[in-house]
Backbone as CSV, one residue per row, in Angstrom:
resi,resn,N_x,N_y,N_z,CA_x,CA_y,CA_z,C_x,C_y,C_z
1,UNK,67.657,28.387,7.150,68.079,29.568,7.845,69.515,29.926,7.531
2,UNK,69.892,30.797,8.354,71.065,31.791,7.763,72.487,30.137,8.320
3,UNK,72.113,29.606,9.369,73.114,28.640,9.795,73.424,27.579,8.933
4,UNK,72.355,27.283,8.237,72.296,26.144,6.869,72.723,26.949,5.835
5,UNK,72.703,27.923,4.984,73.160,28.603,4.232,74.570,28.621,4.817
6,UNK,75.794,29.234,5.503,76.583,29.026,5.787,77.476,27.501,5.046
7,UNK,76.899,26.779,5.331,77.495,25.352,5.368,77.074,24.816,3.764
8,UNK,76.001,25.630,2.944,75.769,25.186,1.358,76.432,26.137,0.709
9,UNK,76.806,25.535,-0.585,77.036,26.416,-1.511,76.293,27.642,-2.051
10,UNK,77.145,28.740,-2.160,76.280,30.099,-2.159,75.386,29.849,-3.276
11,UNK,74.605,30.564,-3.469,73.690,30.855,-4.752,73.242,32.325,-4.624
12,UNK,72.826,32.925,-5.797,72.513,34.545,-6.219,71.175,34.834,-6.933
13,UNK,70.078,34.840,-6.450,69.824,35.296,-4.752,69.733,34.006,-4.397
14,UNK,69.675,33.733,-2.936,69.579,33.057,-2.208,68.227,33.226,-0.833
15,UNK,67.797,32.119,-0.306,66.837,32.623,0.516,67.220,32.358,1.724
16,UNK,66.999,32.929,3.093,67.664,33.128,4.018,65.986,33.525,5.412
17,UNK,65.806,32.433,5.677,64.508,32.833,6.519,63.574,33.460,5.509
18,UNK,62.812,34.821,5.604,61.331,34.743,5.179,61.977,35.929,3.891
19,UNK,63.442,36.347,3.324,63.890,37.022,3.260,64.920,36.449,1.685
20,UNK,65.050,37.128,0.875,65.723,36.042,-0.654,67.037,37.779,-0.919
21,UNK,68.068,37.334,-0.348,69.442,38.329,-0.741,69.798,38.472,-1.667
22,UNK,70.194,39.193,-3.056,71.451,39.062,-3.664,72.399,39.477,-2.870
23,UNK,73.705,38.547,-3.004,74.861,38.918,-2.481,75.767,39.931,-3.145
24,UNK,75.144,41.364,-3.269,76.001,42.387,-3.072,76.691,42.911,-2.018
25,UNK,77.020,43.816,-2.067,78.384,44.674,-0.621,77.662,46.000,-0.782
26,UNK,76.697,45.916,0.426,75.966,45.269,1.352,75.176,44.819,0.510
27,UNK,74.273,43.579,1.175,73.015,42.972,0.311,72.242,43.331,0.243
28,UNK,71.496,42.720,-0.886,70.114,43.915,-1.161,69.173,42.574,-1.134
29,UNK,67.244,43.178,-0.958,66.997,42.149,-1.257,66.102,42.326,-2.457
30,UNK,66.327,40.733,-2.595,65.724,40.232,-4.052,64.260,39.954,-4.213
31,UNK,63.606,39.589,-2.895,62.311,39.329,-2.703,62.614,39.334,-0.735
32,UNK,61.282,39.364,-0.424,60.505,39.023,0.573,59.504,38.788,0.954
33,UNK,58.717,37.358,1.918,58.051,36.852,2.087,57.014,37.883,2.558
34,UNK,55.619,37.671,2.225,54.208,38.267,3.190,54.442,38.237,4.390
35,UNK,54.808,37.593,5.220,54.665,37.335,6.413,55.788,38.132,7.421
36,UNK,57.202,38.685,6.408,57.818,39.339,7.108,57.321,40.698,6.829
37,UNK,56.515,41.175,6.149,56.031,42.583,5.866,55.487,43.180,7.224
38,UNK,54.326,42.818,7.428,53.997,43.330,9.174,54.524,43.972,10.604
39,UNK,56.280,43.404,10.469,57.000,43.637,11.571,58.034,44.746,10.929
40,UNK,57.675,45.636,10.012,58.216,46.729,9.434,57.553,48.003,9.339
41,UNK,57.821,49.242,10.013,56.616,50.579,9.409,56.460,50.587,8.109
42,UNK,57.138,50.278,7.343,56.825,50.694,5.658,57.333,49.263,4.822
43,UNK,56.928,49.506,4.059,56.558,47.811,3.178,58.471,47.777,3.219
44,UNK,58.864,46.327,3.151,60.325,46.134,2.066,60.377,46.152,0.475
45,UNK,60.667,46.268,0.026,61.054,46.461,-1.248,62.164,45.878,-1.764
46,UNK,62.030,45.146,-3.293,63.379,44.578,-4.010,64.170,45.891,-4.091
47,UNK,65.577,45.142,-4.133,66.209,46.322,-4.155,66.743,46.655,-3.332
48,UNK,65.965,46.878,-1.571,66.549,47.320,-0.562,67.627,47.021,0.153
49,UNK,68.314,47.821,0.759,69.913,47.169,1.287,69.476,46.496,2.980
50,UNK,70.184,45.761,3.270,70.329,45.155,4.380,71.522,46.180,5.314
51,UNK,71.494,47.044,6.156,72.297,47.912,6.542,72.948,47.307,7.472
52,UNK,72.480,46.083,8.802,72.608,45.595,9.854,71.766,45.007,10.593
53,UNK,72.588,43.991,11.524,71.573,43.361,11.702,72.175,43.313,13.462
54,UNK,70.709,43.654,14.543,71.256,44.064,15.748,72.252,44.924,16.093
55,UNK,72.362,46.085,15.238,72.697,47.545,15.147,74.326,47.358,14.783
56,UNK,74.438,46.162,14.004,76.194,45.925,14.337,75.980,45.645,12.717
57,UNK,77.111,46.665,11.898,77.016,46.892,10.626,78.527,46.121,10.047
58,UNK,78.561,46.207,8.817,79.427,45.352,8.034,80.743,45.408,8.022
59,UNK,81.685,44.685,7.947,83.383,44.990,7.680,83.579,44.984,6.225
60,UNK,82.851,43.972,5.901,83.228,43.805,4.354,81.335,43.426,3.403
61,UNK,80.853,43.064,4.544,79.070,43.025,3.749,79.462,41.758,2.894
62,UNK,80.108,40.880,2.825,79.883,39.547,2.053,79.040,38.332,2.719
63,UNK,78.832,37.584,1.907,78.112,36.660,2.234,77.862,36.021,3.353
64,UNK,79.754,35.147,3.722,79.554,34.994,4.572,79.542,35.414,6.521
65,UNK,80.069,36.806,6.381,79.769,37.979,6.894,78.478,38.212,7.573
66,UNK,77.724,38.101,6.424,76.075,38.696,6.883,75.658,37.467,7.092
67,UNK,75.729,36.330,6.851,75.022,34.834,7.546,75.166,34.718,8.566
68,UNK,76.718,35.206,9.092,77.092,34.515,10.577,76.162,35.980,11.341
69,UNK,76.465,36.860,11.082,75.317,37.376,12.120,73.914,37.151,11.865
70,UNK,73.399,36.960,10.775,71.811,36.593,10.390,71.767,34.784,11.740
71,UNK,72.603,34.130,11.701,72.425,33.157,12.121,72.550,33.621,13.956
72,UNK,72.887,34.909,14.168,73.144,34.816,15.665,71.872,36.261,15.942
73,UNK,70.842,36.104,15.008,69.669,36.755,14.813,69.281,37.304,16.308
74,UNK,68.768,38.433,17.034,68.383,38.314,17.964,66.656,39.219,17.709
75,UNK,67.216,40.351,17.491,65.597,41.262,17.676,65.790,42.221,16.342
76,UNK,66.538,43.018,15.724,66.646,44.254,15.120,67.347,43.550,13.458
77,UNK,66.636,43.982,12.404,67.722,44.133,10.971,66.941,45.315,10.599
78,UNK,67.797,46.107,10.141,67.871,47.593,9.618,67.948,47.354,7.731
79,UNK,67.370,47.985,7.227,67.222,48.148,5.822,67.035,50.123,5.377
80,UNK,67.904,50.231,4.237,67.925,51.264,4.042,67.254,51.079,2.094
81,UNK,66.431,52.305,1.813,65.776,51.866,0.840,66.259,52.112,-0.361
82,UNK,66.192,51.380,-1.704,66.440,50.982,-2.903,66.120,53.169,-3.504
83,UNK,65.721,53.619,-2.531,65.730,55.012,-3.688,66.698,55.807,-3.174
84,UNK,67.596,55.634,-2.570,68.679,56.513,-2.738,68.850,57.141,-1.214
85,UNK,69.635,57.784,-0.702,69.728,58.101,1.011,68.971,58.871,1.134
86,UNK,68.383,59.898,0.439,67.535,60.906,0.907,66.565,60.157,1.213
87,UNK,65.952,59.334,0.269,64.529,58.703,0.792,65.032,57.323,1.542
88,UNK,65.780,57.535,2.445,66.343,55.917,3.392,65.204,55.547,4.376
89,UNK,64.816,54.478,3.685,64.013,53.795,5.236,64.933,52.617,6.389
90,UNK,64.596,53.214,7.558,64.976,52.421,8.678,64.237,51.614,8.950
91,UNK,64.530,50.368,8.727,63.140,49.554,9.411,63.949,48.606,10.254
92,UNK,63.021,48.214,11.843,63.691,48.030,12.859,62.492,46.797,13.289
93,UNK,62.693,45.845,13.438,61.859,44.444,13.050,62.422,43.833,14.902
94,UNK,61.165,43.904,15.462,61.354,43.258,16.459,59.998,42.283,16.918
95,UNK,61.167,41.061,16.748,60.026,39.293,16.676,59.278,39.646,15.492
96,UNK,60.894,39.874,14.451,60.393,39.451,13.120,60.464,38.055,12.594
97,UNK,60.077,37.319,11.537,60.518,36.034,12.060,61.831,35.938,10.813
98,UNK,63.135,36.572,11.762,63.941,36.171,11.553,65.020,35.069,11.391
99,UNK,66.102,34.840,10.290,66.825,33.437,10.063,67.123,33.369,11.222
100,UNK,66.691,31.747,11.610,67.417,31.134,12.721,68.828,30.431,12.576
């Protein structure tokens, strides 16, 4: 989970609960698990940005930035989609099975 990541050495991508980041500013992801697909209206996609997580968005979007809130996970991560803002998806994941 996002609390063990914290404490290892980074890696690019990295996996983080059901969920695999590259660490860009903001992160995008690199893959995601079957199992987190369901608790989203529209599929995730590589590529997609990580916008926030429990409606509280980035200072700087680095690594360890987005762990410490991935690790204080509660109900909501927001993703905006890999095609550009016009086509932005919001996806709002509640008792997703988010990094513990």
């Amino acid at each position: 989970g996002a609390a063990l990541a914290l404490d290892a050495p980074p890696s690019d991508p990295e996996w983080v609960g059901p969920f695999q980041f590259r660490w860009t500013a903001p992160p995008c992801l690199a893959d995601v698990k079957p199992e987190a697909q369901s608790h989203f209206p529209k599929p995730l996609e590589r590529g997609d940005v990580l916008n926030s997580v429990d409606g509280c968005t980035w200072q700087t979007g680095d690594r360890d930035e987005v762990l410490r809130r991935l690790a204080n996970y509660d109900c909501r991560l927001s993703f905006a989609s890999s095609g550009g803002f016009d086509h932005s998806l919001r996806a709002a994941a509640r008792g997703a099975p988010g990094p513990p």
